[in-house]
C-alpha positions in Angstrom: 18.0 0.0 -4.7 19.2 3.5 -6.1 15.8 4.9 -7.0 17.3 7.5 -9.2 18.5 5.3 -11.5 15.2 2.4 -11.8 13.6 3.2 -15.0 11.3 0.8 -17.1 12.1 -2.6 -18.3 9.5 -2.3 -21.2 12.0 -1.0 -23.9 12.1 -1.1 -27.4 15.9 -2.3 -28.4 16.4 0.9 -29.6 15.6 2.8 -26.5 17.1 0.0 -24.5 20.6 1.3 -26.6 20.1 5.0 -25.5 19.8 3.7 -21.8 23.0 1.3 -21.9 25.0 4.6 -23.2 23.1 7.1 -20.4 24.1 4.4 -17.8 27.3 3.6 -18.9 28.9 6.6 -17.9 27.3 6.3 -14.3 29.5 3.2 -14.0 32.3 4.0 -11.2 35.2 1.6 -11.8 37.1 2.0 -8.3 36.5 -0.9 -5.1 35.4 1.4 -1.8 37.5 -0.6 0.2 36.7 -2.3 3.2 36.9 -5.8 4.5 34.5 -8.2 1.9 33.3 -11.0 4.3 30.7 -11.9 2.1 30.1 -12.5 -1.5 27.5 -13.3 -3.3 26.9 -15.2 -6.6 23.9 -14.9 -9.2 22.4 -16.7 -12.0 19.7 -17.3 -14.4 18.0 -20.4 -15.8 15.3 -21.2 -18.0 13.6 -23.3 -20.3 14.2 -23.0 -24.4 11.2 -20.7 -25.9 9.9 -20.5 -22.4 9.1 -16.8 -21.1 10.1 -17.9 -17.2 13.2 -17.5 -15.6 14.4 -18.5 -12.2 16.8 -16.4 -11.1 18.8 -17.5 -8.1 21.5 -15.4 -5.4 23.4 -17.4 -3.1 25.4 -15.9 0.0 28.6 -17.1 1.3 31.3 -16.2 3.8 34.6 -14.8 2.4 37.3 -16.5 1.8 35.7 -19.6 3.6 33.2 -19.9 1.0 30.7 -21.3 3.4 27.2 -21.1 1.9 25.1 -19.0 4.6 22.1 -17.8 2.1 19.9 -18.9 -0.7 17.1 -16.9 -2.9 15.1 -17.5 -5.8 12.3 -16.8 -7.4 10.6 -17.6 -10.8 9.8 -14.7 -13.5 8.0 -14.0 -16.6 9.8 -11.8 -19.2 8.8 -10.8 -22.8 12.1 -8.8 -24.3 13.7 -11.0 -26.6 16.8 -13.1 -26.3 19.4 -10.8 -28.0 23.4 -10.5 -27.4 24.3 -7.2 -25.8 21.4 -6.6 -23.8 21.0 -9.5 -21.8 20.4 -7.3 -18.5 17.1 -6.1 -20.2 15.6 -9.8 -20.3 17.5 -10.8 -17.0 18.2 -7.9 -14.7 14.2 -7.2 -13.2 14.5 -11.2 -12.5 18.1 -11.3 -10.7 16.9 -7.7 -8.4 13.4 -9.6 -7.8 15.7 -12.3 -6.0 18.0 -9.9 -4.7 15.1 -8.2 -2.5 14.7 -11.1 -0.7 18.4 -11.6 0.5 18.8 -11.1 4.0 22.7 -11.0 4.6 23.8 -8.2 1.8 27.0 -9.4 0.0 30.2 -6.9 0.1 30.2 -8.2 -3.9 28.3 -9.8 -6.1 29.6 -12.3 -8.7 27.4 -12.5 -11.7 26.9 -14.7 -14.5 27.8 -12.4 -17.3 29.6 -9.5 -18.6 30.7 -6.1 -16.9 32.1 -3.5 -18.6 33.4 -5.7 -21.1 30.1 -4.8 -23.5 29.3 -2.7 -26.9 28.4 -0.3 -24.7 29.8 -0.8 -21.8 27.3 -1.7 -19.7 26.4 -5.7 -19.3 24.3 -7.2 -16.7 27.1 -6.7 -14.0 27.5 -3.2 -14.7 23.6 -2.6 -14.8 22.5 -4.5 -12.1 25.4 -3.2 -9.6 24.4 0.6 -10.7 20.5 -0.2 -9.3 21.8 -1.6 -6.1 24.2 0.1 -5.8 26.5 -2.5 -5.3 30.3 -3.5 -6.0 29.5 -6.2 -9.1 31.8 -8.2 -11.2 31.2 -9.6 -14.4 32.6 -13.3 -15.0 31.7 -14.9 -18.0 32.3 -18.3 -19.8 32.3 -17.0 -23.3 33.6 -13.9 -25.4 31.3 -11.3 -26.0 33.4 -8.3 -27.3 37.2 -7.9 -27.9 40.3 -8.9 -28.6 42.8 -11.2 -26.5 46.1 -13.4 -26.6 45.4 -16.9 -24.6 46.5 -16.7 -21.0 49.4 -19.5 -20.3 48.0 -22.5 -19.1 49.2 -22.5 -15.5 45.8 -21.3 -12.7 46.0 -17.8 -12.0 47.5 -17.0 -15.4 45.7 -13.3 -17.2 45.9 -11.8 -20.3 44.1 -8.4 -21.1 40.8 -7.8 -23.0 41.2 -5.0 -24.8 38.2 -3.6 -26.9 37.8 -0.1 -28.8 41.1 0.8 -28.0 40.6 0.4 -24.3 41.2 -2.5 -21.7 37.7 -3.5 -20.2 38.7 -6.9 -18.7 41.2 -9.7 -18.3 41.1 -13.5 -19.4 42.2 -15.2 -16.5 42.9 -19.2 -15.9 41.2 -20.2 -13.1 42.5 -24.0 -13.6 46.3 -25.2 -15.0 44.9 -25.9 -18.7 41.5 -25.5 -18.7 39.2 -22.9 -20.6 40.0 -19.0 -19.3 36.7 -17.3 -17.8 36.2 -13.6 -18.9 36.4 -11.1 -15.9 35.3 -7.7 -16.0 34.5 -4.7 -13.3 30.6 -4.1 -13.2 30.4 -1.5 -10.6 32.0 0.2 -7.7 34.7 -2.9 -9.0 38.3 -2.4 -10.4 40.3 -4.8 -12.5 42.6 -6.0 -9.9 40.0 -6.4 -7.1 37.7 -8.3 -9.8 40.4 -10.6 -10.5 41.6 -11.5 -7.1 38.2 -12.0 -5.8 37.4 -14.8 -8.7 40.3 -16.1 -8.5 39.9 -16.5 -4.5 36.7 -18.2 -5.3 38.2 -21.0 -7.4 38.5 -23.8 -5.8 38.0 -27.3 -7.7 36.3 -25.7 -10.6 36.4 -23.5 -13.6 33.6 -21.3 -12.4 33.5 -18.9 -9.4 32.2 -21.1 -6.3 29.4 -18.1 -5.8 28.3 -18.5 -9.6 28.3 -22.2 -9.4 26.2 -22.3 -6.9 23.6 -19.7 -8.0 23.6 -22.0 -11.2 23.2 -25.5 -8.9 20.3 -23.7 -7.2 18.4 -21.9 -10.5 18.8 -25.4 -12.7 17.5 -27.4 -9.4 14.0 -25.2 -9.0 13.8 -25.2 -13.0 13.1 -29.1 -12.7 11.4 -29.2 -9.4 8.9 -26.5 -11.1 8.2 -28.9 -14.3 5.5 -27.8 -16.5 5.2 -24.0 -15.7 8.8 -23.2 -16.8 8.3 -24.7 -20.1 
């Protein structure tokens, strides 16, 4: 992890605020290069009202898409539920997992937004800053801005524009299904976010990495029975 940049997770919403818009404009939005031949997707899971998470990362080759690696582990968290700073509930969980990956991902997927935020700094964006790490940000559902439907072929994009400014696209990853939301988190750029989701498409709406992050948090959630409720 970048050590200059970990900071407490025990925030008030308002100081949470001053530390999205301090971090936000560490965010570098331009790919390093290099061949990705690994990529990595990451979720969380948990019970309604309960205060555990299981956050889960899963490993696969790129493009093969051949699961090599799975981590989880299971979290207590007492910030709030509240749109727009999800990382501050989420984040410590999805890094605690993250520690015990052996085979360190070229990207990491998440289940969430990038820069596509208030403030420009979602769970993508956050979490790629602390590890240093080229993140994107793919999300099922809208959080900010403004958009025209993609057409309804796969691979089909329109922008997400918000405050003036392009922060994401709204890409089809199936002919007439539901778009997902795509945005760079860190060390990411547009095109690279999009073509790397897209790549990991196959039979389903969601990013293969993401899905399976998801299979493996909502498997342990019900294996664990009482103590995540």
């Amino acid at each position: 992890m970048t050590r200059d940049l970990t900071h407490s997770w025990n925030l008030s919403t308002q100081e949470a605020r001053q530390l999205q818009e301090t971090l936000a404009g560490k965010v570098r939005l331009s790919f390093p290069g290099g061949d990705v031949r690994y990529v990595a997707g990451a979720d969380v899971s948990f019970n309604r009202f309960s205060p555990v998470l299981y956050a889960g990362i899963v490993v696969l080759t790129y493009p093969e898409l051949r699961v090599v690696e799975e981590q989880w582990v299971a979290t207590r968290t007492a910030f709030p539920y509240i749109p727009g700073y999800l990382s501050f509930r989420e984040a410590p969980a999805v890094l605690a997992a993250f520690e015990k990956v052996r085979q360190r991902p070229d990207v990491m997927i998440l289940d969430g937004q990038g820069i596509a935020h208030p403030r420009g700094l979602g769970l993508a964006s956050h979490v790629g800053l602390i590890l240093d790490l080229p993140t994107i940000g793919c999300a099922k559902s809208l959080l900010v801005g403004e958009f025209s439907p993609p057409s309804p072929e796969k691979g089909a994009t329109s922008q997400l524009r918000y405050d003036g400014k392009v922060v994401g696209v709204v890409l089809r990853t199936r002919e007439r299904v539901k778009p997902v939301f795509v945005s760079p988190g860190h060390l990411m750029d547009l095109r690279h976010a999009t073509e790397i989701v897209l790549r990991c498409c196959l039979k389903f709406r969601i990013p293969e990495p993401t899905r399976q992050a998801h299979r493996l948090v909502n498997r342990v959630r019900r294996e664990d029975g009482p103590r995540g409720a």
